[in-house]
VMD Tcl script that draws the C-alpha trace (Angstrom):
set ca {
  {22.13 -33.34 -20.47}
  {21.03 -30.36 -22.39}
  {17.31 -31.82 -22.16}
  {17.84 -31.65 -18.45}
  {18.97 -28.46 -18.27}
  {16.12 -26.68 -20.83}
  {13.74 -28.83 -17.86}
  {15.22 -26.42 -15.30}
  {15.63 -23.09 -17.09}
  {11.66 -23.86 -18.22}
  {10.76 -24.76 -14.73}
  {12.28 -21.37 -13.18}
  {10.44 -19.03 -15.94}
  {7.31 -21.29 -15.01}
  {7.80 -20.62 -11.38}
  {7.32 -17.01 -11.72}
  {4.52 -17.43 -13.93}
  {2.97 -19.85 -11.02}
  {4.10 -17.23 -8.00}
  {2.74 -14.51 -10.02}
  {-1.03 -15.86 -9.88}
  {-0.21 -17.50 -6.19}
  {0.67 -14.23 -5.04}
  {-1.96 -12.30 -5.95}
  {-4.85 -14.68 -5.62}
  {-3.55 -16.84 -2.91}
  {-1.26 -15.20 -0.90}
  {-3.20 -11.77 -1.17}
  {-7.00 -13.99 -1.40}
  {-7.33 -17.20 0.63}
  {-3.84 -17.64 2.13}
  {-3.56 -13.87 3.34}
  {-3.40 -15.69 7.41}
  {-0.02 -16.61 6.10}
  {1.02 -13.55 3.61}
  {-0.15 -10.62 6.21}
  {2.96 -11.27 7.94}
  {5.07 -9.93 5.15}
  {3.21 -6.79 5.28}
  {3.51 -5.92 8.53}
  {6.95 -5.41 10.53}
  {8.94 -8.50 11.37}
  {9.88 -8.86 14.45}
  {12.59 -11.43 14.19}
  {14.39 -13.58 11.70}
  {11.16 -15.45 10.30}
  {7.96 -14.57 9.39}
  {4.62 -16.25 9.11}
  {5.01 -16.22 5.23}
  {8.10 -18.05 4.78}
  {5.37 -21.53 5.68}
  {4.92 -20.45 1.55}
  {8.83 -21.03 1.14}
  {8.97 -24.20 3.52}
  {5.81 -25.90 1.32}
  {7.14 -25.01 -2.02}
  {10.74 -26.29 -0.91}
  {9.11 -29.22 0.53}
  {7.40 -30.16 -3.18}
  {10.53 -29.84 -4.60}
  {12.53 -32.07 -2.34}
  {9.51 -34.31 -3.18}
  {10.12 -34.14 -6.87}
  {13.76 -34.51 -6.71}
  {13.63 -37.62 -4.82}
  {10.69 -39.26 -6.85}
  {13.35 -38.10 -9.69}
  {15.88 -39.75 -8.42}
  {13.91 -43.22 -8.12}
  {13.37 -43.19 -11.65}
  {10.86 -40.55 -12.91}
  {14.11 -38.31 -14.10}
  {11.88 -35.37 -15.48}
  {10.43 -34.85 -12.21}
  {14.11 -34.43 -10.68}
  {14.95 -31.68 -13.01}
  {11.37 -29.99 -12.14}
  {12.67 -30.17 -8.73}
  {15.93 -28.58 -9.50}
  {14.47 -25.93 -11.56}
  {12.06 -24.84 -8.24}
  {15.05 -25.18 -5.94}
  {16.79 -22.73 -8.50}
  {13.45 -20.35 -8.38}
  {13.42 -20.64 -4.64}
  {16.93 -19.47 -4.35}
  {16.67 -16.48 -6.77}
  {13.99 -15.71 -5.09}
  {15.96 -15.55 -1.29}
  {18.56 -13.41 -2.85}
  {16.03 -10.97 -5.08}
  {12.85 -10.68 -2.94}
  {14.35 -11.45 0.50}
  {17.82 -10.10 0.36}
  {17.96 -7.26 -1.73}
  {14.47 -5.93 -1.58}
  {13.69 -6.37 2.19}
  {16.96 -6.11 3.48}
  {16.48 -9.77 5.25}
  {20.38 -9.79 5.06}
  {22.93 -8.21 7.33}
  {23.84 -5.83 4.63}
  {21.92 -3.48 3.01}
  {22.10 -3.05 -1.35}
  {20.18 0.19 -2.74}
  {20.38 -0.71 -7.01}
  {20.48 2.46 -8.56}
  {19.85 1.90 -12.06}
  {18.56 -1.16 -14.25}
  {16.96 -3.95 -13.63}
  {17.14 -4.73 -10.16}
  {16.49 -1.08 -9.63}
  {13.12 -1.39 -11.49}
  {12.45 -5.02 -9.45}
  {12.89 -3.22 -6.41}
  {10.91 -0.30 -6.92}
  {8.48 -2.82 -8.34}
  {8.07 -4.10 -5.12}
  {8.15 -0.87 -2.93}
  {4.83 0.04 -4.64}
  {3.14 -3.98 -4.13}
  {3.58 -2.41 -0.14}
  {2.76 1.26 -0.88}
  {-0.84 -0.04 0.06}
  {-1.96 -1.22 3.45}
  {-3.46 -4.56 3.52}
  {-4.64 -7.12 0.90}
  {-6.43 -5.09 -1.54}
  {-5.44 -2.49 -4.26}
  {-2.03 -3.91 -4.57}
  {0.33 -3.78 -7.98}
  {3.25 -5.95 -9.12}
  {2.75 -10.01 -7.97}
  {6.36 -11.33 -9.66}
  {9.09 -11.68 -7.39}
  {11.56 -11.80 -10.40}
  {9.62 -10.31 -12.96}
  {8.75 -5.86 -12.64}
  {6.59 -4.31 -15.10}
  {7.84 -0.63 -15.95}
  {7.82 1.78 -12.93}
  {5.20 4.09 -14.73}
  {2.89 1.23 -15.56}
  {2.74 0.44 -11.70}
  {2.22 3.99 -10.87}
  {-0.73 4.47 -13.29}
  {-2.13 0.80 -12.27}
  {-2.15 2.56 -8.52}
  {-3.37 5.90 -9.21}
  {-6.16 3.70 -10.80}
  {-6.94 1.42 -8.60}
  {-7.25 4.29 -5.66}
  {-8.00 7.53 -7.42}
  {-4.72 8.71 -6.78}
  {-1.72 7.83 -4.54}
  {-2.30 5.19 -2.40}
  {-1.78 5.86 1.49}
  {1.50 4.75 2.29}
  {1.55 2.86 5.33}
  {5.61 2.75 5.64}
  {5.88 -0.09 7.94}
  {8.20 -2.34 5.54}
  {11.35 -2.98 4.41}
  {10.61 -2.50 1.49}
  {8.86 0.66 1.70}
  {11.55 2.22 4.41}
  {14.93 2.07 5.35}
  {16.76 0.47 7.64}
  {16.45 3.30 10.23}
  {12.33 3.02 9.92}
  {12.47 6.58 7.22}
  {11.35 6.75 3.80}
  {14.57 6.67 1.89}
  {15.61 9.46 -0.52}
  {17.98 7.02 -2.06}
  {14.74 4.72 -3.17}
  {12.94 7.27 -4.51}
  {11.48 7.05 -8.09}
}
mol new
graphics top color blue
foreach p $ca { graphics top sphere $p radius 0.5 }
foreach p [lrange $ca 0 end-1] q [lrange $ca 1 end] { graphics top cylinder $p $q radius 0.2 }
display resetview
């Protein structure tokens, strides 16, 4: 039991280890068909980019049930992703984009420093020159700000056209602000 359970807490830290690299050379290399979507306004409930969510839930269900059949480890792998994939909806989805009918503005701590983390992976436009890859994981605010000043000579130019960069009324929000 407790071996099961160090399989799933392992697997979750491994996850964001895994969607760290995916993110920034999949999602934002090869795979950016899919991942453009997420920077550019939704218009609807889904996005292209949640395929990433339905393939990764898919390998999971996968694991679980070849778990199930006998190869326990793999069930616990499975359980651990499912766990990753559902932090995940309520970090990246819910509170940072707003993808819930209810709107949470963290004003000190960590999920303050995860979502500003992940206002300044959109304070560029397009695939290149972007900062912060974890969805669970934020370097310090001031190591993101002197990674972008870096990588663009300066402050990037904010294109504004995401949830995460705006607020719900489409203006930059005082609230957010660093």
């Amino acid at each position: 039991m407790l071996a099961n359970a160090v399989i799933v807490v392992v697997t979750v830290v491994l996850m964001e280890l895994f969607s760290i690299v995916a993110h920034k050379y999949v999602m934002h290399g090869f795979g950016w068909g899919w991942h453009r979507s997420h920077h550019e306004p939704r218009t609807g409930w889904f996005e292209k980019n949640d395929l990433y969510a339905v393939v990764f839930a898919g390998i999971a269900i996968a694991l679980i049930w070849y778990g199930t059949r006998g190869w326990h480890p793999l069930e616990w792998i499975g359980a651990g992703m499912t766990a990753y994939g559902m932090l995940y909806f309520i970090a990246h989805d819910g509170l940072v984009h707003r993808r819930w009918p209810f709107t949470y503005v963290p004003r000190r701590g960590y999920l303050k420093r995860l979502y500003q983390a992940h206002r300044m992976h959109h304070a560029v436009a397009g695939k290149e020159g972007a900062v912060s890859f974890g969805f669970l994981y934020a370097p310090p605010v001031a190591t993101l700000k002197r990674q972008l000043h870096a990588l663009h000579q300066g402050p990037p130019r904010q294109h504004g056209r995401d949830g995460a960069t705006r607020s719900p009324d489409g203006a930059a929000s005082s609230a957010d602000a660093t």
